[in-house]
BAFI-3210 file (N, C-alpha, C; in Angstrom, 3 decimals, decimal comma, padded with zeros to 6 digits):
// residues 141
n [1|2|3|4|5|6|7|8|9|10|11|12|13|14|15|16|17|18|19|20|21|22|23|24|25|26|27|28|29|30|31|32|33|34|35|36|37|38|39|40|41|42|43|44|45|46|47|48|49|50|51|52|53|54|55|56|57|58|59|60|61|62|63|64|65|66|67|68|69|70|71|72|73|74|75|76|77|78|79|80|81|82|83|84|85|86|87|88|89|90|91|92|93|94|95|96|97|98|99|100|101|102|103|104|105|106|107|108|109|110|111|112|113|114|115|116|117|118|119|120|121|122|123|124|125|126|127|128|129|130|131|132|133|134|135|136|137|138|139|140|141]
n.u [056,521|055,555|055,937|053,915|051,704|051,357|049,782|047,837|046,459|045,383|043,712|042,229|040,844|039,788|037,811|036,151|035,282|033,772|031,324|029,980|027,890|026,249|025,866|024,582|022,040|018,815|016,427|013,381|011,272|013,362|012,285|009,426|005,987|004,421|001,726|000,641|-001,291|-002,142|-004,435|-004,541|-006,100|-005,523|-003,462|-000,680|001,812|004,859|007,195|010,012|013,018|015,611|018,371|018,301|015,821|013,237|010,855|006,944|005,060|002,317|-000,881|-003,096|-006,486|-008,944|-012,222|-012,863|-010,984|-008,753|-005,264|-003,074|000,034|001,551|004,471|005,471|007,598|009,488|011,104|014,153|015,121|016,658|015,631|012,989|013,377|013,787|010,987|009,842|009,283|009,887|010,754|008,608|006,827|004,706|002,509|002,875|000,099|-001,406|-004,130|-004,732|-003,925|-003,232|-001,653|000,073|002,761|002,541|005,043|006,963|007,389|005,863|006,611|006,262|008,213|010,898|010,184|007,422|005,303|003,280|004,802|005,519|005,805|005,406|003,146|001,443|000,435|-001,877|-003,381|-006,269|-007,656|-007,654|-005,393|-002,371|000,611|002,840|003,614|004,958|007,392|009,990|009,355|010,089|009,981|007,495|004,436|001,507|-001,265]
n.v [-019,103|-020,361|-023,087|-023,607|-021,318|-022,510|-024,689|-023,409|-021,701|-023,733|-025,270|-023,360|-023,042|-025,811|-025,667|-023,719|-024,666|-026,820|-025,308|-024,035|-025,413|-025,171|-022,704|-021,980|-022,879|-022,097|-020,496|-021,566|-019,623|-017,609|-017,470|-018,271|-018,257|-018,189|-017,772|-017,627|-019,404|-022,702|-024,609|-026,762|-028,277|-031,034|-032,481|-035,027|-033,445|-033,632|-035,322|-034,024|-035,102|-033,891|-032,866|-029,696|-030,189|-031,709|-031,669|-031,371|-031,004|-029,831|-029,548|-027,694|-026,854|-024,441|-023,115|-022,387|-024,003|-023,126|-024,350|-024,160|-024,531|-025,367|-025,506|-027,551|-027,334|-029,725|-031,793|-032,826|-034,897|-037,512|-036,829|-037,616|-040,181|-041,658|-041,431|-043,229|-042,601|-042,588|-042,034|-042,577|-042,866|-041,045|-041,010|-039,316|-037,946|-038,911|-037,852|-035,826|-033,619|-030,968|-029,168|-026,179|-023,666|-020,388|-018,723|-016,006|-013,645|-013,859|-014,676|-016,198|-019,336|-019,745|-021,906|-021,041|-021,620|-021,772|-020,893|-022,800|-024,077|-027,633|-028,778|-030,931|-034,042|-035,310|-038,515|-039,285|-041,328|-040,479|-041,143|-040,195|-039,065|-037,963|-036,073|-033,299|-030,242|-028,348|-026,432|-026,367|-025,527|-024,145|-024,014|-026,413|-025,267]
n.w [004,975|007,962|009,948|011,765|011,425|008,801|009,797|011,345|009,864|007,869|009,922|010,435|007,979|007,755|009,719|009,281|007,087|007,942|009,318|007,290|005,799|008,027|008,224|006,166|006,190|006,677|009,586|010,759|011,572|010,315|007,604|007,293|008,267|011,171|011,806|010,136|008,623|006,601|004,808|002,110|-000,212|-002,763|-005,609|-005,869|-006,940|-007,695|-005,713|-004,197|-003,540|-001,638|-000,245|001,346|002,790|001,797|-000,783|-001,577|-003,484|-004,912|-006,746|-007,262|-007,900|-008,623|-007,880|-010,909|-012,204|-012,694|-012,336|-009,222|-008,562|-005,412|-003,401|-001,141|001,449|003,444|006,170|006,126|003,526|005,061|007,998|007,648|006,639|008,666|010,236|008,602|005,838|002,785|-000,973|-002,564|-000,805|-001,145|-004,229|-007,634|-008,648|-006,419|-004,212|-001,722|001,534|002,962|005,533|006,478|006,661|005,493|003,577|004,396|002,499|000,444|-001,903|-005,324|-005,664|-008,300|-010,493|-010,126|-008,535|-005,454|-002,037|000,840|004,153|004,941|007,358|007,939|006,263|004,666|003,178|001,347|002,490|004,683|005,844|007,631|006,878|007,170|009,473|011,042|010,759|009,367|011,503|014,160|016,866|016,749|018,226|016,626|015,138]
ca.u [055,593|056,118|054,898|052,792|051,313|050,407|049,037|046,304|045,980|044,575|043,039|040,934|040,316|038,789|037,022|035,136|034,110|032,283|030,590|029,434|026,762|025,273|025,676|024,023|020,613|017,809|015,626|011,636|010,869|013,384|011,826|007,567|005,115|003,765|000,401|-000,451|-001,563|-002,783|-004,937|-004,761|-006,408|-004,648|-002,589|000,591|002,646|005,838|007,870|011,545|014,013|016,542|018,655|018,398|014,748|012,582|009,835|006,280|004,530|001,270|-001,384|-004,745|-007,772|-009,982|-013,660|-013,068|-010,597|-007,536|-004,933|-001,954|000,657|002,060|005,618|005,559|008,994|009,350|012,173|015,250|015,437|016,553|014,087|011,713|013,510|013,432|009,665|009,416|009,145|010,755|010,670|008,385|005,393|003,023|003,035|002,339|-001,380|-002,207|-005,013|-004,258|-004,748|-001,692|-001,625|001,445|002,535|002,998|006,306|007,037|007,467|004,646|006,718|006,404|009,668|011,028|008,937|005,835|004,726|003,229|006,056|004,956|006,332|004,598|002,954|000,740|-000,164|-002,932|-004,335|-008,030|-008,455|-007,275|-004,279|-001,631|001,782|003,662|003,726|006,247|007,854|011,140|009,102|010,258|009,323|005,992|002,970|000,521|-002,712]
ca.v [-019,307|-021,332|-024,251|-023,337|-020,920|-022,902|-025,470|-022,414|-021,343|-025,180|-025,841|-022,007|-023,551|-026,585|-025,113|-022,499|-025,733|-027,377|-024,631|-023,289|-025,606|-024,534|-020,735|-021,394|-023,240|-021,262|-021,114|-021,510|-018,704|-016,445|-018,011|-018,808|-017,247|-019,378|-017,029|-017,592|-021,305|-023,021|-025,867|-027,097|-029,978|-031,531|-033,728|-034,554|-033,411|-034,628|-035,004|-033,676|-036,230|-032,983|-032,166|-030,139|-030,487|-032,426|-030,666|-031,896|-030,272|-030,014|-028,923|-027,756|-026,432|-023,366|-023,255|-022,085|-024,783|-022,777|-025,378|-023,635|-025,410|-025,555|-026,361|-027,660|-027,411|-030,356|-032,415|-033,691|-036,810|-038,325|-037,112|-038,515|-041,539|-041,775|-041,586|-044,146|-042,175|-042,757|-041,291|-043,248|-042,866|-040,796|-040,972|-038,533|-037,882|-038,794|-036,728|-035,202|-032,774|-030,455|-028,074|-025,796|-022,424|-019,546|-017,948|-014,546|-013,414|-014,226|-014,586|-017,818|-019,878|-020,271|-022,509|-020,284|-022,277|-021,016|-021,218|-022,692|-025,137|-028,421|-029,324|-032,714|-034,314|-036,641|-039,166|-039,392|-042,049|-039,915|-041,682|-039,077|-039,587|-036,996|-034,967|-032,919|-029,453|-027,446|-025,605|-027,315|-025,080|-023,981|-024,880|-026,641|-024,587]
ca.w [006,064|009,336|010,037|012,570|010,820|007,920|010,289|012,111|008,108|007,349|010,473|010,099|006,672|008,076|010,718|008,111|005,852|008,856|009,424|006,356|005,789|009,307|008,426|005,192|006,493|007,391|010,624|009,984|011,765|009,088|006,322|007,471|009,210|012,028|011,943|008,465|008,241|004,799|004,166|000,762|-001,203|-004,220|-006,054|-005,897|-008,667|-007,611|-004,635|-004,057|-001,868|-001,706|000,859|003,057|002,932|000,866|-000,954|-001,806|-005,051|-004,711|-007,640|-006,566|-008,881|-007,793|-008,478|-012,109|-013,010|-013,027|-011,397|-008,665|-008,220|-004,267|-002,851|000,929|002,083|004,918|007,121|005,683|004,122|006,465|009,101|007,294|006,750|010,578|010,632|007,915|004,855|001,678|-001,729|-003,304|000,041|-002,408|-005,621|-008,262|-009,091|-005,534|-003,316|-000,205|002,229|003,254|006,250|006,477|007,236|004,421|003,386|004,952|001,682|-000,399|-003,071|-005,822|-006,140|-009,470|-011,373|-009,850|-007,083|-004,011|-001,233|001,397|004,811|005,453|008,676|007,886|004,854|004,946|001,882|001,006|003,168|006,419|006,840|007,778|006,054|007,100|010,786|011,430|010,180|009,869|012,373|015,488|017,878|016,563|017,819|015,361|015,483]
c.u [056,131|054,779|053,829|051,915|050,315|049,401|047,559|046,011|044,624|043,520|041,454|040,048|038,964|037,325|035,686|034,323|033,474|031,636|030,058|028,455|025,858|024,920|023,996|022,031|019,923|016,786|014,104|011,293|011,748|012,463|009,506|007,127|004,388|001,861|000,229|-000,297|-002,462|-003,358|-005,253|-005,095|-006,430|-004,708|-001,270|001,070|003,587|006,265|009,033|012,147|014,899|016,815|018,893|017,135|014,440|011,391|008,271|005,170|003,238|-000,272|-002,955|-005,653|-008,478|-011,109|-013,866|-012,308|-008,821|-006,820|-003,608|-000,935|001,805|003,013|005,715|006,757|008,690|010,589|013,039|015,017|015,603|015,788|013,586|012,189|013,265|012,129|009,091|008,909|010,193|010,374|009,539|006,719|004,880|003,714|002,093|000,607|-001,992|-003,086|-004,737|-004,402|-003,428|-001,786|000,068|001,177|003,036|004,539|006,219|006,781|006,514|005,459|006,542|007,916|009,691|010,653|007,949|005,260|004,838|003,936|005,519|005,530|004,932|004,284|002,638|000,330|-000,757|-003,588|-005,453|-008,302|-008,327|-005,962|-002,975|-000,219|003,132|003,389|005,082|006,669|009,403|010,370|009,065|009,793|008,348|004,761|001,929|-000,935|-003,945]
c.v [-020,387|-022,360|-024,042|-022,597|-021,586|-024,338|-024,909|-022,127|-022,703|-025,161|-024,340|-022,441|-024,418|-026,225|-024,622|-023,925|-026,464|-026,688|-024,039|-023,892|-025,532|-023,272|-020,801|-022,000|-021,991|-021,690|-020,990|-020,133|-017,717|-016,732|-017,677|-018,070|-017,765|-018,490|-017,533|-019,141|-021,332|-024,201|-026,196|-028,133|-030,239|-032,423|-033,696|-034,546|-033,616|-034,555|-035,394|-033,949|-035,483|-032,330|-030,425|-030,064|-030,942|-031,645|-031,396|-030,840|-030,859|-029,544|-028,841|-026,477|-025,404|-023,571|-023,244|-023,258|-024,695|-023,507|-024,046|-024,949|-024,938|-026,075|-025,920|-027,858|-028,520|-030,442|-031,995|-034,871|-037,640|-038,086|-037,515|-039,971|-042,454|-041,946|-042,439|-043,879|-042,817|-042,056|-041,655|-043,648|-042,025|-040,939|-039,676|-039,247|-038,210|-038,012|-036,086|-034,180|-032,013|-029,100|-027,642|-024,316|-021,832|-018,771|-016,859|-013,914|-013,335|-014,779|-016,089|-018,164|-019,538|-020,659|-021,645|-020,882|-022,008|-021,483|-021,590|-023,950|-026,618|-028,852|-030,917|-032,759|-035,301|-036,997|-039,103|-040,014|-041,456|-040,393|-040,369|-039,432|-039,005|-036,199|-034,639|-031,429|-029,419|-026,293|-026,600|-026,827|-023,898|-025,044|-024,859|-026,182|-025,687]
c.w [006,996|008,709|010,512|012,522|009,201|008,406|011,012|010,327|007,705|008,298|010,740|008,908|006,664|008,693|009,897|007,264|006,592|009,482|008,488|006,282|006,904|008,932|006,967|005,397|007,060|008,457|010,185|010,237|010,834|007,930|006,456|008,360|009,520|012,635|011,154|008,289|007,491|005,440|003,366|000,464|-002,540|-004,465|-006,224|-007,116|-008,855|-005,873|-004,721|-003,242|-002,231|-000,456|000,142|003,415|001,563|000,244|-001,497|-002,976|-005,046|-006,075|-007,129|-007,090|-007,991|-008,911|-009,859|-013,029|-013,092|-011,819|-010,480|-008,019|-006,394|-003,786|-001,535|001,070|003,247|005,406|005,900|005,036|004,320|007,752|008,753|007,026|008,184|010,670|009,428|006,584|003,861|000,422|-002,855|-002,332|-000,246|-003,857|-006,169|-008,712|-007,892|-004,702|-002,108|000,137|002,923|004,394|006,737|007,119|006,048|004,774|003,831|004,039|000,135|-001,791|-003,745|-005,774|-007,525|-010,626|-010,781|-008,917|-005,565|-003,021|000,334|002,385|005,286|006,711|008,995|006,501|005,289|003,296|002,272|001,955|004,890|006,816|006,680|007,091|006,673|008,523|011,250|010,333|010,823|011,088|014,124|016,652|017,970|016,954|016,799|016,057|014,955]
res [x|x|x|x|x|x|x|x|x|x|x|x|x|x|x|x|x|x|x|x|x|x|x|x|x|x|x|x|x|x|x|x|x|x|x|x|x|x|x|x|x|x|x|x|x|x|x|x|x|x|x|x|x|x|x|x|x|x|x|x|x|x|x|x|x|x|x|x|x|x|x|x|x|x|x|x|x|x|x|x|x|x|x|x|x|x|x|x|x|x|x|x|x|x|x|x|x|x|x|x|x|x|x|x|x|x|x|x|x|x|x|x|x|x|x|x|x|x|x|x|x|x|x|x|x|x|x|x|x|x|x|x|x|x|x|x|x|x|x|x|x]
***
């Protein structure tokens, strides 16, 4: 092989590995469905500081008792570090109030938990924690 050849070889190489993690993100709109908006009230059951979004695990009781457990997809984070979040601003067993948008898909993740993007989370006392989605250019209904 030439040189110059194995220098377009490398630099195709490169090229492809700073772009792969672009190809491989998803946009809200493939993923959510900016019609179908949730409002859930829980507890938190954990929350996931994982790029490339963070996730917030939500557990929330119906009339009979039986508990569902809820994962809000949000930012980054680091968006949220930007808006003053950290990993450690709720804690488990806390209350809250979670409006999002549903998965296209209905389907559960994994563990079984309803799939679902976060819009706002608000504690008991009203204070909001959280504004902001991977839905950037959705309006909040």
């Amino acid at each position: 092989m030439t040189f110059r050849f194995r220098v377009t070889l490398a630099s195709g190489f490169a090229l492809f590995g700073a772009v792969a993690p672009i190809l491989a993100h998803h946009s809200f709109a493939a993923e959510y469905d900016s019609t179908k908006t949730v409002t859930v009230k829980g507890t938190i059951n954990k929350l996931s500081w994982v790029n490339p979004h963070a996730y917030v695990f939500v557990d929330v009781k119906d009339a009979s008792g039986k508990v569902t457990t809820w994962a809000f997809e949000s930012l980054s984070p680091n968006a949220l570090s930007r808006q003053g979040w950290n990993r450690n601003s709720l804690k488990q067993g806390e209350e809250v109030t979670v409006d999002g948008y549903m998965a296209k898909d209905g389907k559960p993740l994994a563990d079984g938990s309803i799939h679902a993007n976060s819009r706002a989370i608000t504690r008991a006392d009203g204070r909001k924690v959280f504004v902001g989605s991977s839905a950037d250019d959705v309006t909040y209904k």
